[in-house]
VEXPA-979480 format. One line per field, with one value per residue: x, y, z of N, C-alpha, C, CB in turn; residue in one letter. Coordinates in Angstrom, 1 decimal. Glycine has a CB too. Layout:
<atoms>
nu	[X,...]
nv	[Y,...]
nw	[Z,...]
cau	[X,...]
cav	[Y,...]
caw	[Z,...]
cu	[X,...]
cv	[Y,...]
cw	[Z,...]
cbu	[X,...]
cbv	[Y,...]
cbw	[Z,...]
r	[A,...]
</atoms>
This chain:
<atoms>
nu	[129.7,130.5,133.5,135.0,137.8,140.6,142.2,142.6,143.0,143.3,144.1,145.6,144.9,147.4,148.7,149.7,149.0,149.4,149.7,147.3,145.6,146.3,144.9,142.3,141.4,140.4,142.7,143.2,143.6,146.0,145.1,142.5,140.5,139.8,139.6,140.9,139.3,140.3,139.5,141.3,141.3,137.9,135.8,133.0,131.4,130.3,131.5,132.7,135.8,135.8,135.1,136.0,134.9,137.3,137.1,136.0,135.8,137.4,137.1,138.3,137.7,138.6,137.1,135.2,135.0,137.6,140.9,143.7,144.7,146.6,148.2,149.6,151.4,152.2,153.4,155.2,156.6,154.9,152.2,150.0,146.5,144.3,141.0,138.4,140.1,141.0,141.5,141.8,141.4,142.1,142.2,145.3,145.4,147.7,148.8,151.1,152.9,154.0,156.5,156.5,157.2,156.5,153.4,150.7,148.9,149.8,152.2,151.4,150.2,152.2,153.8,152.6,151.6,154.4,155.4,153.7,153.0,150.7,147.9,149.2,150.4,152.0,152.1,149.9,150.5,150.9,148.0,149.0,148.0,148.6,148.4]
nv	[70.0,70.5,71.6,73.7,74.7,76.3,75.7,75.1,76.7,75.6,77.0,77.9,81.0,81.8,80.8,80.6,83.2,85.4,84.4,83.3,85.9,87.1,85.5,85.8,85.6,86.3,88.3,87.1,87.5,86.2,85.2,84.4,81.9,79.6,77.8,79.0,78.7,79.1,79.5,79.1,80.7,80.3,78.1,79.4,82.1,82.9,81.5,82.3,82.6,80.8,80.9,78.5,77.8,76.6,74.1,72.6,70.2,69.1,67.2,66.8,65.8,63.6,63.9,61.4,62.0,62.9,61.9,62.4,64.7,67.1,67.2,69.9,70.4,73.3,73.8,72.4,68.7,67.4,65.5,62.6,62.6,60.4,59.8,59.3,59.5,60.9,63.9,65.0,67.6,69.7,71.4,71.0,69.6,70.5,72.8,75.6,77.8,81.1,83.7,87.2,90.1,92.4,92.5,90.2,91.2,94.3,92.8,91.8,93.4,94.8,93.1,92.7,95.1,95.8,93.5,92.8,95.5,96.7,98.8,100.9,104.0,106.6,109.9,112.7,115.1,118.7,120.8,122.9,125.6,127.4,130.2]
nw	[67.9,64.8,63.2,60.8,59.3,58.6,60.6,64.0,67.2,70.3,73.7,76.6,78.5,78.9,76.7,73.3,73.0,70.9,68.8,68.6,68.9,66.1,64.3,65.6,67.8,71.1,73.7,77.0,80.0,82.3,85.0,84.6,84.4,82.2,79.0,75.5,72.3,69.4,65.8,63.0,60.0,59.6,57.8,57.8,58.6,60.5,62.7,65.6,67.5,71.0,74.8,77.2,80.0,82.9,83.5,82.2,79.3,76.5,73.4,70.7,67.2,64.5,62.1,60.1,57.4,56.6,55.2,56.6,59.3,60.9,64.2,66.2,69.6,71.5,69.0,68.2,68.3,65.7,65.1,63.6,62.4,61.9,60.4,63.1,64.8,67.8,70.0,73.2,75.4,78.1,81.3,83.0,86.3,88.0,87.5,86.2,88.4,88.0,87.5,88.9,88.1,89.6,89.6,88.8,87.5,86.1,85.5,83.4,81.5,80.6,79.4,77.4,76.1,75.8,73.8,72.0,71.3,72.1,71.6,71.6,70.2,68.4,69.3,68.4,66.7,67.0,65.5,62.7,60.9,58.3,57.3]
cau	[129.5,131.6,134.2,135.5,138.1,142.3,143.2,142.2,143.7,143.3,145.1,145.0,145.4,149.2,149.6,149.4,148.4,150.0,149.1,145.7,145.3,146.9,143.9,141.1,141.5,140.5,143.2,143.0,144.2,146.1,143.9,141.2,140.4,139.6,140.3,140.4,139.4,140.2,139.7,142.2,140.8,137.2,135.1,132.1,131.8,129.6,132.3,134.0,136.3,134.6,136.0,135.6,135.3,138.2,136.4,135.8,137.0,137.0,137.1,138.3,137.6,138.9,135.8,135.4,135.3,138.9,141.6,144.1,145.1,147.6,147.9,150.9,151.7,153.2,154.3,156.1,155.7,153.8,151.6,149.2,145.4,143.1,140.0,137.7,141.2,140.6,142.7,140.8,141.7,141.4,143.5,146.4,145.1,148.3,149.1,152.4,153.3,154.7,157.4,156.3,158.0,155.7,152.3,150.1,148.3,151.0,154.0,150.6,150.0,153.8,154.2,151.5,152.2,155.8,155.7,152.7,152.7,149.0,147.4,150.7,150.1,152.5,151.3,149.4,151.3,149.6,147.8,149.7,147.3,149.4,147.6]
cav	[70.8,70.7,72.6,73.3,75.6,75.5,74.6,75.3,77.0,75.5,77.2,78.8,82.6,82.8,80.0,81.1,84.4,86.4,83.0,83.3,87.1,86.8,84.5,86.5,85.3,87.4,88.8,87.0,87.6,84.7,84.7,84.0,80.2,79.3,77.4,79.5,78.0,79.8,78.9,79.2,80.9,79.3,78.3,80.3,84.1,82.9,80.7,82.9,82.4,80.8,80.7,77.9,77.8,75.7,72.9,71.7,68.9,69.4,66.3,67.2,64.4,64.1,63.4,60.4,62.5,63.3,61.2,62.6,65.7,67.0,68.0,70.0,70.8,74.2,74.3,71.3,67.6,67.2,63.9,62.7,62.5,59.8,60.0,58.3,59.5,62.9,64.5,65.5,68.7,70.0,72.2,70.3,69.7,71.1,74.8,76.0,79.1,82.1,84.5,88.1,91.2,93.5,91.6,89.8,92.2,95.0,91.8,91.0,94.9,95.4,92.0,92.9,96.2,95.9,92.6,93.0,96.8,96.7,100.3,101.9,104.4,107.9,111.0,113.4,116.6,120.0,121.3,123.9,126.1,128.6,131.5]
caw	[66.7,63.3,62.7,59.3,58.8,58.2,61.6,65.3,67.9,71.5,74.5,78.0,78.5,78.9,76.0,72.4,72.8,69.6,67.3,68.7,68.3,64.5,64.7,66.0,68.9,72.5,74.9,78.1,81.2,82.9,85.7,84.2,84.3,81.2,77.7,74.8,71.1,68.0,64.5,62.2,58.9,59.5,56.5,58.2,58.6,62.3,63.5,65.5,68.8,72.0,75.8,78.1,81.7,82.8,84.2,80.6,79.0,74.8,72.5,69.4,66.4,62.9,60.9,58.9,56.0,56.4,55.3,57.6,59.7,61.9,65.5,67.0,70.6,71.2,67.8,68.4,67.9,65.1,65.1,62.2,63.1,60.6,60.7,63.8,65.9,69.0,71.3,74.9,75.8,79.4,81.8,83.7,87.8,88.3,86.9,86.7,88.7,87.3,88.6,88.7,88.9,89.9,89.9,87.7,85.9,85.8,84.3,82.2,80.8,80.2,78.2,76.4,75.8,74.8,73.2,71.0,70.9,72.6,72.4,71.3,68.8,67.6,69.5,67.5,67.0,66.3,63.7,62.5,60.3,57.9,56.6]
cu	[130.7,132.5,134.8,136.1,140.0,142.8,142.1,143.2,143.7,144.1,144.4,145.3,146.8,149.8,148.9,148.8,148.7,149.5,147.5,144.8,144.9,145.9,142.5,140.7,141.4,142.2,142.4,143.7,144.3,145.7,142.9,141.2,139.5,140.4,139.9,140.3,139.1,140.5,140.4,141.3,139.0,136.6,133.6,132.2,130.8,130.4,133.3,134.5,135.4,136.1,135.2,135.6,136.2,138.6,135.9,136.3,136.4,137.8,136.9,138.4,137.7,137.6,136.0,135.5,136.6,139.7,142.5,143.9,146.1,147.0,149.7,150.7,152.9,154.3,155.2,155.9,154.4,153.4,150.2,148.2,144.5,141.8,139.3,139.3,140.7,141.0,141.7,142.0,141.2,142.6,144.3,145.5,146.3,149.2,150.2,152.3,154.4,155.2,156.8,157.3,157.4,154.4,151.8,149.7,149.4,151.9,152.4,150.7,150.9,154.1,153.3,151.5,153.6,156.2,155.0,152.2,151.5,148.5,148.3,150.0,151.0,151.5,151.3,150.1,150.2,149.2,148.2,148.8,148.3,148.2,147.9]
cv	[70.5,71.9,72.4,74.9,75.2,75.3,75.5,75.6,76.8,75.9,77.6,80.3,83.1,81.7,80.4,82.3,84.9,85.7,83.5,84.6,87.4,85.8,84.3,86.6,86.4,87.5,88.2,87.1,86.4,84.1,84.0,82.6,79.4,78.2,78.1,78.7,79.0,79.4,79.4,79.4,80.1,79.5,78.8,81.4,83.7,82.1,81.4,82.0,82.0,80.8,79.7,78.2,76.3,74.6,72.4,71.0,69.0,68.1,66.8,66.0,64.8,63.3,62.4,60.4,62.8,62.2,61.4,64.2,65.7,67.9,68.3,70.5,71.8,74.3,73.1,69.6,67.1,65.4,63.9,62.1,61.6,60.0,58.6,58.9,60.7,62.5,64.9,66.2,69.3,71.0,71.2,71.0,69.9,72.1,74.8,77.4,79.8,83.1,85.7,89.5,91.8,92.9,90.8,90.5,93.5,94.4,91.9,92.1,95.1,94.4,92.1,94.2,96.9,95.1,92.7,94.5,97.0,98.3,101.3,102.6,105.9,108.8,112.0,114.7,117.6,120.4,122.3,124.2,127.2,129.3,132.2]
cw	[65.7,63.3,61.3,59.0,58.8,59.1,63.0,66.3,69.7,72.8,75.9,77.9,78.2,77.9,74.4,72.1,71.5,68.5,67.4,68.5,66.5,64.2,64.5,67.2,70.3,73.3,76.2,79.0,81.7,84.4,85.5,84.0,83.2,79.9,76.4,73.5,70.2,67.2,63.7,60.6,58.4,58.6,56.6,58.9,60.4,63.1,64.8,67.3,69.9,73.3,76.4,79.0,81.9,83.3,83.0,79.9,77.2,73.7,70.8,68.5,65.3,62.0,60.0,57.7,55.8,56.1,56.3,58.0,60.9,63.1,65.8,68.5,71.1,70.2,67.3,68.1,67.5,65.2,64.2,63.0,62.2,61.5,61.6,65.4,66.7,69.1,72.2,75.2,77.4,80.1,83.3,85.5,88.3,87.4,87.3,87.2,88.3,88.5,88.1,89.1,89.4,90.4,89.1,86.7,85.6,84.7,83.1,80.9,79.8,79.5,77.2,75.4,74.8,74.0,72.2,70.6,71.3,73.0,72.1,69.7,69.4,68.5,68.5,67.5,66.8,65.1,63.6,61.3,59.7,57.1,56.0]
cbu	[129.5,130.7,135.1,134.1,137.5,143.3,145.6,141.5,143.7,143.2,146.0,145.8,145.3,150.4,149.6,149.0,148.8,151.7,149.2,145.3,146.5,148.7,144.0,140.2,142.6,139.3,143.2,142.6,143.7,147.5,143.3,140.7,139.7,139.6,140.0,140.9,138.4,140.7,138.7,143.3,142.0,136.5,135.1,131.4,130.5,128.1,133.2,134.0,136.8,133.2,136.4,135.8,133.6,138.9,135.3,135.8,136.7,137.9,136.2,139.4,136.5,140.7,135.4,134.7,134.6,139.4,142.0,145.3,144.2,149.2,146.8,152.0,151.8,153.7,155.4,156.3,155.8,154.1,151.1,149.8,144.8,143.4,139.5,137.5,142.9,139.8,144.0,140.1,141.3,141.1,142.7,148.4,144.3,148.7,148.3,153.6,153.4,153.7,159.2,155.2,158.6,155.5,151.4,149.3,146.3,151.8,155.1,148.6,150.2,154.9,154.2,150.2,152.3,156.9,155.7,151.5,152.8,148.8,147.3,152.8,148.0,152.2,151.7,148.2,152.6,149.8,146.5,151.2,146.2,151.0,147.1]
cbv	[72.3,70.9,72.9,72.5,76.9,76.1,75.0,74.1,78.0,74.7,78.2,78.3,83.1,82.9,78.3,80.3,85.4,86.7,80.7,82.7,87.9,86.1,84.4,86.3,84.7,86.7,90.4,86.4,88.4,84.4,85.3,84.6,79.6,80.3,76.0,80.6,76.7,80.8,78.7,77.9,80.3,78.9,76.9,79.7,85.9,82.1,80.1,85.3,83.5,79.0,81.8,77.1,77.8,76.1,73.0,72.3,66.8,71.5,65.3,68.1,63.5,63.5,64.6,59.6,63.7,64.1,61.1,62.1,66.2,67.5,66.9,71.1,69.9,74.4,75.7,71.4,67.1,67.8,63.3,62.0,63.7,57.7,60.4,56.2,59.6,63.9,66.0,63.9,69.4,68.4,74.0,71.0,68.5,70.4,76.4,75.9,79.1,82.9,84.5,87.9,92.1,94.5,92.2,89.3,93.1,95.1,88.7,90.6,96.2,95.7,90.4,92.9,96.4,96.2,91.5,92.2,97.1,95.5,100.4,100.6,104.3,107.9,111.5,113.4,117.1,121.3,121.5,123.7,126.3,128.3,132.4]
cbw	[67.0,61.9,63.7,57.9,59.7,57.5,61.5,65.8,67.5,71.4,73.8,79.6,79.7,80.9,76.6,71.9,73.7,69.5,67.7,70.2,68.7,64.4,65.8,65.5,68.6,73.8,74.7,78.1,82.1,82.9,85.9,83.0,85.8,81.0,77.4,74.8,70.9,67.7,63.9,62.4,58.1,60.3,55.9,58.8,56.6,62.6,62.6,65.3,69.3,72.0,76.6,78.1,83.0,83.0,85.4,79.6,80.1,74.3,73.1,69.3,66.6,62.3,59.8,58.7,55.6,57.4,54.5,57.4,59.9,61.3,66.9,66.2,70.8,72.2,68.3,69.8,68.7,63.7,67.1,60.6,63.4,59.9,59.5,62.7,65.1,69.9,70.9,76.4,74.7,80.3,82.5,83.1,88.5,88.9,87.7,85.6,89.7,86.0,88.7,89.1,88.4,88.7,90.2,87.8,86.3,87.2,85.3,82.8,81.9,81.4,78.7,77.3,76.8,75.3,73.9,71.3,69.5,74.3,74.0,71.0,68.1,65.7,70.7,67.6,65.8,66.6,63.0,62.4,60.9,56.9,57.1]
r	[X,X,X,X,X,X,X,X,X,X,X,X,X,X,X,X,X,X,X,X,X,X,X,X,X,X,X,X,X,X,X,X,X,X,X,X,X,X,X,X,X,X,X,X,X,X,X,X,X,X,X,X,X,X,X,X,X,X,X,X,X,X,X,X,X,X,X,X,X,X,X,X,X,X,X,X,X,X,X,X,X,X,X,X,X,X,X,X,X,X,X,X,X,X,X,X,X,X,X,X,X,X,X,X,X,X,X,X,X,X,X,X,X,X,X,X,X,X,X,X,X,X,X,X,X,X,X,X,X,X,X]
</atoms>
């Protein structure tokens, strides 16, 4: 399919979360064996977010209509894309393991929770009615 919007967001669960929220991007759990793709400002109101299963392999291609575009890597080493040029996207056959304090979903809750404020909201006081 085409995409056409101001950029693309490819990741796994525990990589670009907060970009990919800021985004529109789902909340996933780093369990979950997946590749998430979120579009960056797309130029269709039906475009929205998809998830892969993480046995997918995603060939992204810069359209011949484009003169150029860029690709970065965690933010990092930018590299210029002409058109007729992809990147193949897939999940590494070897996963890094993460240290937990507590567990997975618990460290997951609590980074989530206190990093992005997730669900935090001011408790409601009383209504105080004067008469």
């Amino acid at each position: 399919t085409d995409v056409q919007g101001d950029g693309l967001i490819v990741s796994t669960p525990s990589g670009s979360t907060a970009y990919s929220l800021a985004a529109g991007g789902s909340m996933v759990h780093p369990n979950v064996p997946c590749i998430l793709f979120t579009p960056i400002c797309p130029h269709s109101l039906s475009f929205r977010p998809i998830v892969f299963p993480d046995r997918s392999r995603l060939r992204l291609k810069v359209p011949d209509s484009r003169a150029t575009m860029w690709a970065s890597f965690d933010g990092k080493n930018r590299v210029q894309l002409r058109a007729g040029d992809s990147v193949v996207v897939q999940v590494s056959q070897w996963p890094m393991s993460t240290v937990c304090l507590v567990d997975d979903t618990n460290d997951w809750f609590k980074s989530v929770r206190e990093g992005l404020h997730f669900n935090l909201r001011k408790a409601q006081g009383k209504l105080e009615v004067k008469g």
